[in-house]
N, C-alpha and C positions, 0 to 999 in steps of 0.2 A: 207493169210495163206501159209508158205511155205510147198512144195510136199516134199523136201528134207531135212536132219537137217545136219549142219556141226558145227563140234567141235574142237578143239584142240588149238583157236587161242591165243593168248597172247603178253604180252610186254615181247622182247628179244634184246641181244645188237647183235651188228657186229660180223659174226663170228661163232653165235650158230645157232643149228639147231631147229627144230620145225615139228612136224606131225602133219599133219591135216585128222580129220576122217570125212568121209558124210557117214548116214543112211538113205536107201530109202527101204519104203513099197515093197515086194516080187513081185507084180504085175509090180512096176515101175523097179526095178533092173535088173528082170529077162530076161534075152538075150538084156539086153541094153549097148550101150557102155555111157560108164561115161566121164564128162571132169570137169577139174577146171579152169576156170576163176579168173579174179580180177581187182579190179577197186578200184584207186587212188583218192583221191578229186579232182575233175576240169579234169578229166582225163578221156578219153572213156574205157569202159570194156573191158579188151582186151584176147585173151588166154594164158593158161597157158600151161596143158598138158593132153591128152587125154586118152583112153585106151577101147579096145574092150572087148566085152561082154564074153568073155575067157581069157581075162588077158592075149594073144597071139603075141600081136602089141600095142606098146605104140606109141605117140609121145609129144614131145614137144617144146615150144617155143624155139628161137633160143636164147632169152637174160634171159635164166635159166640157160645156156652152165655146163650144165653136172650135177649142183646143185641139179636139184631136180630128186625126182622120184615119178612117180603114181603107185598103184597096187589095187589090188581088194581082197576082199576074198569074196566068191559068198556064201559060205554055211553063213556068218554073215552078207551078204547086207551090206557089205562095203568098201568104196574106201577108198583110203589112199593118200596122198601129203608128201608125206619125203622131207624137203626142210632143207640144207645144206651151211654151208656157207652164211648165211645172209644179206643183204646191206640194210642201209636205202632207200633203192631203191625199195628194196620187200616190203614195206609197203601199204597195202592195205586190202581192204576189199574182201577177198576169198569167191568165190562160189561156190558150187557141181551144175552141171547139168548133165543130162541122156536124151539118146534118142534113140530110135529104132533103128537098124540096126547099119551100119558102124559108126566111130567116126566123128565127124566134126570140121574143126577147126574156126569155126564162131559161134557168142552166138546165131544166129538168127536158127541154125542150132538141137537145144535142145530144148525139150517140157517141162520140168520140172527144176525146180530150189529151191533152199535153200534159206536161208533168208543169209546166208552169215557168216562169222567169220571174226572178226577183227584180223590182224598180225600186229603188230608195229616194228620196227626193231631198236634201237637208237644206236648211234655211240661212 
């Protein structure tokens, strides 16, 4: 059973944008920093982009180069993925994770996760 829900995913071509929302329980959200992951077929999970539990300091991968953005809104328990500029390359299965204290940029690094959303990207 996932601790986190994420939404937003869909089939998009090259080019458009797409937001992705995760909702997590008050108890989980609260003073947690968020990150989003994603993982390809045959492909190990990798990160995406992070954000502390004040929405103060982001960060992100280096092969999103400027595309995407994370944010939070704490009073709705919710993070956000604005992802810009599309490639069949962003295709992947997206996940919200959360976890105590500072962000981390490793999956092994987050206590709770989503079941995932699917992004398609076609060219």
């Amino acid at each position: 059973q996932a601790q986190l829900v994420e939404s937003g995913g869909g089939l998009v071509q090259a080019g458009d944008s797409l937001t992705l929302s995760c909702a997590a329980p008050a108890l989980t959200f609260s003073k947690s920093a968020m990150g989003w992951f994603r993982q390809a077929p045959g492909k190990e999970r990798e990160f995406v982009s992070a954000i502390t539990w004040r929405g103060s300091r982001t960060y992100h991968a280096e092969f999103v180069k400027g595309r995407f953005t994370i944010s939070r809104d704490n009073a709705k328990k919710l993070v956000y993925l604005q992802m810009n500029s599309l490639t069949p390359q962003d295709t992947a299965v997206y996940y919200c994770a959360a976890r105590s204290g500072t962000p981390s940029l490793t999956w092994d690094g987050y206590d709770y996760w989503g079941q995932g959303t699917q992004v398609t990207v076609s060219s």
